[in-house]
C-alpha positions as a printed Julia matrix, in Angstrom:
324×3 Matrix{Float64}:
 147.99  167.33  33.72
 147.67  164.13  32.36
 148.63  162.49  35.38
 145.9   164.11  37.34
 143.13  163.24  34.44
 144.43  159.71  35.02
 144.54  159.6   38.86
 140.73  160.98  38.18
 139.88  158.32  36.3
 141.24  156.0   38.87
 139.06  157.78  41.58
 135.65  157.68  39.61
 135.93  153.97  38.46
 136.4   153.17  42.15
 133.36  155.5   43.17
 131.51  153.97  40.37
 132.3   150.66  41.25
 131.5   150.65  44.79
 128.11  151.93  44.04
 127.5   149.62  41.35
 128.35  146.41  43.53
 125.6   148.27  46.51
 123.31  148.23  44.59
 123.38  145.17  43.01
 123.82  143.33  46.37
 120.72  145.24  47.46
 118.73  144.7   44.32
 119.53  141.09  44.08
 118.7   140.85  48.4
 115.32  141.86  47.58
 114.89  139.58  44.87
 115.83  136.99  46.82
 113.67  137.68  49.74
 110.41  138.18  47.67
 111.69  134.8   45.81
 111.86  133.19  49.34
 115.19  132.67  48.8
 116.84  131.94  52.39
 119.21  134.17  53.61
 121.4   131.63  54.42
 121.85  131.09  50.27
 121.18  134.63  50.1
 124.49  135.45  52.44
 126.86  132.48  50.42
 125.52  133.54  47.28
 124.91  137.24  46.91
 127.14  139.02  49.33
 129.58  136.72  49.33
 129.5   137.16  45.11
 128.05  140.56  45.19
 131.47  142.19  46.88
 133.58  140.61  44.33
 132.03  142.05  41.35
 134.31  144.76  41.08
 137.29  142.19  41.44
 135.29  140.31  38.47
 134.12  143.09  35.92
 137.75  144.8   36.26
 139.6   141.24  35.74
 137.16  139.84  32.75
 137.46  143.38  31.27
 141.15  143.77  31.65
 141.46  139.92  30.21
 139.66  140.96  26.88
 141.56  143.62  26.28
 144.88  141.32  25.96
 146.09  142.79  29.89
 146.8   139.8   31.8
 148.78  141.42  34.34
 145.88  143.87  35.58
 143.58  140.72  35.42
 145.59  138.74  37.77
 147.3   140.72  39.79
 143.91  142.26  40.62
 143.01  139.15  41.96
 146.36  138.22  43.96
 146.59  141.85  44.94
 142.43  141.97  46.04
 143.48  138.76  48.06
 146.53  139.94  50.38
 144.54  143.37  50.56
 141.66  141.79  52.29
 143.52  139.85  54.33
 145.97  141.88  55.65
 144.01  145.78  54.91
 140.27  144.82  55.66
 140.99  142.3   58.46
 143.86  144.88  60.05
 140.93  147.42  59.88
 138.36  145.2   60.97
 140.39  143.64  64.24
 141.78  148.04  65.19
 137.99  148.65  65.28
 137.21  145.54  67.37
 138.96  142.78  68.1
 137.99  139.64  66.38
 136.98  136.58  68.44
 137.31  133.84  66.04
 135.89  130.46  66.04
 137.82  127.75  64.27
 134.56  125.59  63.94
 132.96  128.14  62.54
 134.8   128.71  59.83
 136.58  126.47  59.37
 135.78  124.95  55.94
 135.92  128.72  54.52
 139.53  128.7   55.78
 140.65  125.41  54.32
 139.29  126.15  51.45
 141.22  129.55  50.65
 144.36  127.83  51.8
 143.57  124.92  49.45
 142.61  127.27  46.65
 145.31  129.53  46.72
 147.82  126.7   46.42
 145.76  125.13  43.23
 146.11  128.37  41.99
 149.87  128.46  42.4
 150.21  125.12  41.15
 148.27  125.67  37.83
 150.75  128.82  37.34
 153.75  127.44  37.64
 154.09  126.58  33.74
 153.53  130.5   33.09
 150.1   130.69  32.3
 146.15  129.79  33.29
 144.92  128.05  30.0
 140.77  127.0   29.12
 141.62  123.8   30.79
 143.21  125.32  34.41
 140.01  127.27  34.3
 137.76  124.59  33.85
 139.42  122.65  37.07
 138.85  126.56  39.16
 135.1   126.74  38.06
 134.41  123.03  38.93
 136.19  123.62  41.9
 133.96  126.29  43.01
 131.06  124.35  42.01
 132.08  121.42  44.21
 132.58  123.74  46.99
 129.13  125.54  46.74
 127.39  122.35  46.64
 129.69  121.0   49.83
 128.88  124.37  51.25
 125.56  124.76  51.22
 124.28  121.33  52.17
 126.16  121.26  55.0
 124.93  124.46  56.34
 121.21  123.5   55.39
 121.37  120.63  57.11
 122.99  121.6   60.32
 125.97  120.47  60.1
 128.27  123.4   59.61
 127.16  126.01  62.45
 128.32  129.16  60.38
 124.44  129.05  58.73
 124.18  131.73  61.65
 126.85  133.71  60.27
 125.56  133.16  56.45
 122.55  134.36  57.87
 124.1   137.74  59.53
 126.14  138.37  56.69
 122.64  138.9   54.34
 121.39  141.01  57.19
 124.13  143.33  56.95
 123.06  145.11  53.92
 119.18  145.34  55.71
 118.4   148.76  53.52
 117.14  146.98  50.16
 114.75  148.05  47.37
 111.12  147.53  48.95
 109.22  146.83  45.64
 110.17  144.23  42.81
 110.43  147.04  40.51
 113.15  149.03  42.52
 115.15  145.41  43.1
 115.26  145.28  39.22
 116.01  148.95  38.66
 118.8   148.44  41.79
 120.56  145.14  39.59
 120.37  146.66  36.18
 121.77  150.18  37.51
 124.35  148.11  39.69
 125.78  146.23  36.41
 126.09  149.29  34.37
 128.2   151.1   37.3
 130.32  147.99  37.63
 131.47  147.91  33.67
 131.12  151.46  33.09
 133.35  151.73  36.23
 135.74  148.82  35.23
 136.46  150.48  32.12
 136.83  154.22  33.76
 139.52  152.46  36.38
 140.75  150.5   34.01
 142.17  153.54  31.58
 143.51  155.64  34.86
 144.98  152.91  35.87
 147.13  151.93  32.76
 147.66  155.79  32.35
 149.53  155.94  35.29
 151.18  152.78  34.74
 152.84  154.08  31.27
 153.24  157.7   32.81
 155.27  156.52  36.26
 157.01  153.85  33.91
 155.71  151.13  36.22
 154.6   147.79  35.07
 151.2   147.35  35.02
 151.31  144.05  37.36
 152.35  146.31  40.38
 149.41  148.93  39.06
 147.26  145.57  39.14
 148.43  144.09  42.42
 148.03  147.65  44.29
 145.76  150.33  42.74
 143.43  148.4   41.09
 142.92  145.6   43.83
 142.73  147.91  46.42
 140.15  149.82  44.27
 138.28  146.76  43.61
 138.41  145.79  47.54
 136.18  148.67  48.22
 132.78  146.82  48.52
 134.38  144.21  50.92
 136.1   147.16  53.0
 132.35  148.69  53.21
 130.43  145.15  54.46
 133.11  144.24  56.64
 133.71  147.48  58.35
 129.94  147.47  58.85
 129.99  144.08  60.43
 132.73  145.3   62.79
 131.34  148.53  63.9
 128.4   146.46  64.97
 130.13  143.74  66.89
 129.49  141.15  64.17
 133.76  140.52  63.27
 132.64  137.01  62.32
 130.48  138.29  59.35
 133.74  140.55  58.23
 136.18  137.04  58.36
 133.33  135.16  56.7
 133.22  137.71  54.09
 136.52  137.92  53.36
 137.24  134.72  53.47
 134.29  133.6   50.71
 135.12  136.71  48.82
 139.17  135.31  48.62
 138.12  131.87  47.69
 135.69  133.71  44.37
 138.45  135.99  43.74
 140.57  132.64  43.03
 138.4   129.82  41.62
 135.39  132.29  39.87
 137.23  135.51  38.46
 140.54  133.84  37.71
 138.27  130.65  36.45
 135.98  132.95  34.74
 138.6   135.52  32.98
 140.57  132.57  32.05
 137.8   130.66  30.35
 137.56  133.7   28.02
 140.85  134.71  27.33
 143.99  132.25  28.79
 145.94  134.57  30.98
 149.68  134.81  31.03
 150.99  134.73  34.57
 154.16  137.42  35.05
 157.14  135.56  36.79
 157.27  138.33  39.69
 153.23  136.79  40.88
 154.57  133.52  40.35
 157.73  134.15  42.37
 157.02  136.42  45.16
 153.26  137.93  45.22
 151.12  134.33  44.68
 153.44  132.91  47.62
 152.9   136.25  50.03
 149.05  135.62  49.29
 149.63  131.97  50.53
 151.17  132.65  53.69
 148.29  135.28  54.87
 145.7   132.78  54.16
 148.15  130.23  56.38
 148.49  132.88  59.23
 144.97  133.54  58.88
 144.34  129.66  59.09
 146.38  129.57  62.34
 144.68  132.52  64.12
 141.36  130.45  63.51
 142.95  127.07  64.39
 144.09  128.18  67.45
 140.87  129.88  68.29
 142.18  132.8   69.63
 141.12  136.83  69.23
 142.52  138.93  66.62
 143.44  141.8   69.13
 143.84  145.22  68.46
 147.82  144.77  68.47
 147.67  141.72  65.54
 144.96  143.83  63.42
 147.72  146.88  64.14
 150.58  144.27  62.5
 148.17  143.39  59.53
 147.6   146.24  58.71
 151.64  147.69  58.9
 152.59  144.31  57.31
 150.6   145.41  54.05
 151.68  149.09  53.99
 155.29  147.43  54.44
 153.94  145.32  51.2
 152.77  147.9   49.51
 156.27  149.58  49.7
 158.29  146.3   48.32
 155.8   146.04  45.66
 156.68  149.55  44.33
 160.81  149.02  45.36
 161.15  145.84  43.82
 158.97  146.31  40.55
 159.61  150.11  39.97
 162.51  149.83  37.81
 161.34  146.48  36.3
């Protein structure tokens, strides 16, 4: 019985969560649009932000309460989900025709982040200072980011663009936008904190370390939101706005929640990330960097393998760290 209560738990903080980060994309789109915000900024900024919420309330929560393993294996786990489950999902729906010069920056800058990451971790933990070097990091990239697209230079402002346009359905009045954020942000703790106890329940009840909980309930559970936008942008022919998103989702995941959760409470890294899970994160961003560099479609068939490569991830996960 008290498995199910906690498997419950698990099930409303994800329901709660993916509602929460809706509506505060939506709330904070409207804003935006009555602030005459562009939706170029609106599309790097809020969606791009908005879908990692859950990844961010669940890790900054789980930091706090002296669980590092939840808070970064959240994170690595959110990261090789997206790649491998959303992407796989995306690519069966339709396949994905991706441009390297599109995004191009976006994928160089995962790759580059994810090994920053790993290199900060390799003495064992992610202290004030390795957080400080993620959050300028981001900064730096935001600033490259968006004055290149403003100005021309990068050509995925159209996708930027699309990807703000995806969620069309916002709040029409100012009052509803600020009734959508506020009710957002409650769902998104309130959620964090429901997930948060089913997931540790089941942790201590199946005897399973709470990094594999981390790296596979919880970051799939968090990945909801991007699942939702992306699957959206597929269904409607628009597979660029699904890599975009996952790809500027990724890069947050790594330089603003781990920058962010680390700031407030320096997070012990568990040897298994450090030796096996941060490196299978690194080589799907690579593979995902060569399918863009060589500027060729993400068929049906390579979506198919994605998606099988992360069930057949899934099941190591639970082998190799169920008895640890």
């Amino acid at each position: 019985p008290a498995n199910v209560l906690n498997v419950l738990f698990l099930i409303a903080g994800v329901a709660m969560l993916t509602a929460g980060g809706e509506a505060l994309i939506r709330g904070a789109l409207s804003a935006a649009r009555r602030m005459g915000i562009s939706p170029l900024l609106s599309g790097l900024l809020i969606v791009g932000f908005g879908t990692s919420m859950p990844e961010m309330t669940v890790s900054v929560l789980a930091a706090l309460d002296d669980r590092p393993d939840i808070a970064v294996g959240n994170v690595v786990g959110s990261n090789i989900g997206n790649l491998l489950l959303i992407l796989g999902t995306c690519a069966v729906i339709t396949p994905i025709a991706v441009h390297f010069m599109v995004l191009r920056r976006d994928a160089v800058a995962v790759v580059g982040a994810s090994v920053l990451c790993i290199v900060l971790a390799l003495d064992g933990v992610l202290s004030r200072v390795d957080a400080l070097i993620l959050l300028l990091m981001l900064t730096a990239f935001l600033v490259w980011a968006y004055r290149g697209e403003r100005t021309g230079e990068a050509p995925s402002a159209e996708l930027r663009e699309a990807e703000s346009e995806t969620l069309a359905a916002v709040p029409p009045s100012a009052g509803l936008a600020a009734a959508s954020v506020a009710a957002g942000l409650v769902l998104l703790i309130a959620g964090s904190q429901v997930l948060l106890k089913g997931a540790v329940g089941i942790a201590q009840s199946l005897g399973v370390p709470e990094v594999v909980i981390g790296l596979t309930l919880v970051a799939v559970g968090t990945s909801l939101p991007e699942l939702s936008v992306s699957v959206i942008a597929a269904v409607r022919r628009q597979a660029d706005v699904a890599v975009g998103n996952v790809l500027g989702s990724n890069l947050f995941n790594l330089l603003g929640i781990l920058g962010v959760s680390a700031m407030l409470q320096p997070l012990e890294v568990n040897a298994r990330v450090l030796q096996v899970d941060g490196w299978v994160m690194l080589a799907t961003a690579v593979v995902l960097f060569a399918f863009l560099y060589t500027g060729s479609r993400l068929s049906r068939t390579e979506g198919g393998v994605l998606l099988a490569s992360y069930v057949v991830y899934l099941a190591l996960t639970f082998s190799a760290h169920g008895g640890a």
